[in-house]
C-alpha positions as CSV (number, residue, x, y, z in Angstrom):
1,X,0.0,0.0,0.0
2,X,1.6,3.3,-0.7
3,X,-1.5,5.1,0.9
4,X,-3.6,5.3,3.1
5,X,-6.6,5.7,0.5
6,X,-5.4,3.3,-1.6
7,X,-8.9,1.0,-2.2
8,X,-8.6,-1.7,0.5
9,X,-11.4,-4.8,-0.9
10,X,-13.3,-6.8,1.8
11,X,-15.1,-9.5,0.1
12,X,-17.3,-11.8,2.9
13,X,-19.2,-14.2,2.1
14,X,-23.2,-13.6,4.4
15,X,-22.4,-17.5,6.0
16,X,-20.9,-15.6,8.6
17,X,-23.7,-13.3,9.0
18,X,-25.7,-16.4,9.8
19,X,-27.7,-19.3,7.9
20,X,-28.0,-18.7,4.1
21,X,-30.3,-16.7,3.6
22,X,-30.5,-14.1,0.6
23,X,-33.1,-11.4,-0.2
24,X,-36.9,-11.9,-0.2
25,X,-37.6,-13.9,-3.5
26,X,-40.6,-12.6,-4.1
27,X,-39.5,-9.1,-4.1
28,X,-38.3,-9.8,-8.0
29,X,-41.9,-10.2,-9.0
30,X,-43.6,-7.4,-6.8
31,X,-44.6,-4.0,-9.0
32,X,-42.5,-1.2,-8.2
33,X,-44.8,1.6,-6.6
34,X,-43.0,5.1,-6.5
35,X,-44.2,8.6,-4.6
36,X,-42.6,11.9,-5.4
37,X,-43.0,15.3,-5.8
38,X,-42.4,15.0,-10.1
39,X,-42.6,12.7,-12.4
40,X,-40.7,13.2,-15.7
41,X,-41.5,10.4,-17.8
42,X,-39.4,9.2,-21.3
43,X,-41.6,6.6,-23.3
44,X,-39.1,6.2,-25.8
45,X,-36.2,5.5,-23.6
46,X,-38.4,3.8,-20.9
47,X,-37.0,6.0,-18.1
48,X,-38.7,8.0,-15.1
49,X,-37.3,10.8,-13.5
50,X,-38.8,11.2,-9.9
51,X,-37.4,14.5,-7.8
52,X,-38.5,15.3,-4.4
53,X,-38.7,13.4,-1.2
54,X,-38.9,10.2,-3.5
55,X,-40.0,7.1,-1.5
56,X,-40.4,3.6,-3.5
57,X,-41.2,0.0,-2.4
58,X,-41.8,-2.9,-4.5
59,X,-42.4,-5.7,-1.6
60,X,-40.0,-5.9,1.2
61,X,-37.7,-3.2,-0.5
62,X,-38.1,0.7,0.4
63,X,-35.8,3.1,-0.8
64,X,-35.8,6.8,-0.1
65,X,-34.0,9.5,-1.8
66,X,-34.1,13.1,-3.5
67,X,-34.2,11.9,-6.8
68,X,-34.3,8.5,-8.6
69,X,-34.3,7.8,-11.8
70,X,-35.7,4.2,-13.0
71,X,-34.7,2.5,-16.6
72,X,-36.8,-1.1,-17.4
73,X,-35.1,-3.0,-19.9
74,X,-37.3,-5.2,-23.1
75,X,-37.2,-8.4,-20.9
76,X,-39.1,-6.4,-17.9
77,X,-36.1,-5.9,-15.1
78,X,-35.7,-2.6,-13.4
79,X,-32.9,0.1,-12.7
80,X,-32.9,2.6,-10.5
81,X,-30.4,5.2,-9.3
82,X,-30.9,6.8,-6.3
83,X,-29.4,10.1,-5.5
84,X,-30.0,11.8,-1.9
85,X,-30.1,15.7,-0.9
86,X,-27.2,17.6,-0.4
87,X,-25.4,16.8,3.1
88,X,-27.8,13.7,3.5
89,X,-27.6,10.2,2.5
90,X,-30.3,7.6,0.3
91,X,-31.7,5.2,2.3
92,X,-32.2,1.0,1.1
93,X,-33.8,-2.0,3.3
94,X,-35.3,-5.1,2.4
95,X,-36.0,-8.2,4.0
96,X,-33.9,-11.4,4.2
97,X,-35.5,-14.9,3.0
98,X,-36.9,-17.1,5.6
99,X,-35.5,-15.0,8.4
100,X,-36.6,-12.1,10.5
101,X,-33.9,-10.7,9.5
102,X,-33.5,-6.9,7.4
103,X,-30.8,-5.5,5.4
104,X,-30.4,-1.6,5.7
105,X,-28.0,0.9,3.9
106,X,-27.0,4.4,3.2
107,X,-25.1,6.4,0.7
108,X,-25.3,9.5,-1.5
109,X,-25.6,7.2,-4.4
110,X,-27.8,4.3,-4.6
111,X,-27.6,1.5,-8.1
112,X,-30.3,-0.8,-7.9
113,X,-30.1,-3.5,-10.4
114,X,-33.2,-5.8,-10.2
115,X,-31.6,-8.1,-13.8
116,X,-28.4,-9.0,-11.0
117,X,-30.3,-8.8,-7.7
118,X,-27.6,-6.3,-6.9
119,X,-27.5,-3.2,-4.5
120,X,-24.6,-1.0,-4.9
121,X,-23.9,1.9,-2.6
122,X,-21.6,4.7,-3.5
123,X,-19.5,7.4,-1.1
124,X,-20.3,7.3,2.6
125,X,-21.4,4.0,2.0
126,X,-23.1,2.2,5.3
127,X,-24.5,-1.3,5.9
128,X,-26.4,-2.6,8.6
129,X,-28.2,-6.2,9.5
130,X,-30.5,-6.3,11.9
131,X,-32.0,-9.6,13.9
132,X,-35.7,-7.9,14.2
133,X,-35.1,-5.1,15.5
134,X,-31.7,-5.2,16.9
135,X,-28.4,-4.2,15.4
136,X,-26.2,-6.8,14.6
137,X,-23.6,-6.3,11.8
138,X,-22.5,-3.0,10.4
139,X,-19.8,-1.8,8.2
140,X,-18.7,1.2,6.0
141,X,-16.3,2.1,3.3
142,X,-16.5,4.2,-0.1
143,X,-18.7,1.8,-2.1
144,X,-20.4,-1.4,-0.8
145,X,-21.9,-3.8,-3.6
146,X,-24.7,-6.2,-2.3
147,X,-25.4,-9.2,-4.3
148,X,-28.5,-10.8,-2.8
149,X,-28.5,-13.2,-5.5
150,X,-24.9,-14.7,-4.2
151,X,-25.4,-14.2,-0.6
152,X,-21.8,-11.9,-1.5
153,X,-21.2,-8.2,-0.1
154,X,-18.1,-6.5,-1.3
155,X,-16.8,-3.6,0.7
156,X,-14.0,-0.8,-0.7
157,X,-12.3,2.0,1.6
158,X,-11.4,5.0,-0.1
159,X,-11.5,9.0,0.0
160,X,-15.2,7.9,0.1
161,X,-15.2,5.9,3.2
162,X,-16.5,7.9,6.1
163,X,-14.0,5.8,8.8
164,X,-11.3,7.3,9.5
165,X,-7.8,7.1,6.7
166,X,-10.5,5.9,4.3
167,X,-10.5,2.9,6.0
168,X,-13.0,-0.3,5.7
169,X,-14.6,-0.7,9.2
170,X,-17.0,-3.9,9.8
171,X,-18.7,-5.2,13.0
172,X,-19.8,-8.5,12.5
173,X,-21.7,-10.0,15.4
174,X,-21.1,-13.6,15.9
175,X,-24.1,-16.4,14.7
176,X,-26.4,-17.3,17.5
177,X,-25.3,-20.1,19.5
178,X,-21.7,-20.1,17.6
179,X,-20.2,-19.8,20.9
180,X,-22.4,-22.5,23.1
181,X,-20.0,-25.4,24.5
182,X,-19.5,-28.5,22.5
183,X,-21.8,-31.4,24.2
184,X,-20.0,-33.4,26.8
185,X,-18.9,-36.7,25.5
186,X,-21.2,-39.4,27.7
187,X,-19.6,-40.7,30.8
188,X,-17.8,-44.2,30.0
189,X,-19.6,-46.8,31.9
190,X,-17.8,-47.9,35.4
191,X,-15.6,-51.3,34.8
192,X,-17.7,-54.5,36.3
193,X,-15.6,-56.5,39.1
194,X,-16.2,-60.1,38.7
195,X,-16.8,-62.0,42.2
196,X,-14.1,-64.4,43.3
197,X,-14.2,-67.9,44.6
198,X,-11.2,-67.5,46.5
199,X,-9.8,-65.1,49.2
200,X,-6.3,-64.0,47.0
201,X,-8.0,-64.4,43.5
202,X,-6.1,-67.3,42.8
203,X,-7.5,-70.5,40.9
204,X,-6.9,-73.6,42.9
């Protein structure tokens, strides 16, 4: 490393976040419902442009952001980029599969690519996991790239990186019951003493 802001690469696989357990499924297949101040919509290109106090959810997933700008390709998959207000940061959660479990994160930039299953956040990048309600991972760096599809997250430090030096940071809470005691072996059963015919134990 010759700096301190050269891009440091964490790349953790979500088995140590817990069971395997990805985004909500179902969440591909939910329409996408958006509210906004403005709506400036592109037939030709098949974009929208939505500007103020955007909020959108489609299932599990909310996302909330100044401006966000969604693309949907021939085959039906959505894009969405998600910029925040000035001094503030874009917010993403959505549910994990099978779990009470939720994934939340902020940035000033937000890629959404429903084709990949993929979640990308960009400069002042944060992600959290929480257990119901309670916190149990978090980490930050410049960018952070979700891949729900992969159970993968990929974290980069950098200039962006709002720890310290540009530094990745990550608190990663260990998996429930991960540090309960091994089971005791069972007890070997006590040796049998065989009577004796004869007061020294000799045959005669």
């Amino acid at each position: 490393m010759k700096n301190s802001y050269a891009p440091l690469l964490l790349s953790l696989a979500l088995l140590l976040w817990g069971p395997p357990a990805g985004a909500e499924k179902a969440d591909r297949d939910k329409p996408m419902n958006i509210e906004a101040d403005a709506l400036r919509y592109d037939d030709l290109k098949q974009t929208s442009v939505f500007t103020g106090k955007v909020v959108v959810t489609k299932g599990t997933i909310v996302i909330r952001g100044a401006r966000v700008e969604v693309r949907q390709d021939p085959e039906g998959y959505q894009y969405g980029v998600v910029t925040a207000e000035p001094g503030k940061l874009a917010f993403y959660r959505q549910k994990r599969e099978g779990v009470d479990e939720f994934i939340e994160g902020e940035s000033q930039v937000i890629e959404y690519d429903g084709k990949a299953d993929r979640v990308k956040f960009i400069k002042q990048a944060e992600l959290r996991r929480f257990r119901g309600a309670t916190l149990s991972d978090e980490m930050v760096g410049s960018v952070i790239t979700y891949d729900n599809a992969n159970d993968v997250f990929n974290v980069d430090g950098g200039p962006g990186s709002p720890a310290k030096g540009g530094r990745v940071r990550a608190v990663l809470a260990p998996r429930p019951g991960a540090s309960a005691p091994a089971p005791a072996a069972p007890a070997a059963p006590p040796a049998q003493l065989r009577p004796s015919t004869t007061l020294d134990g000799s045959r005669k």
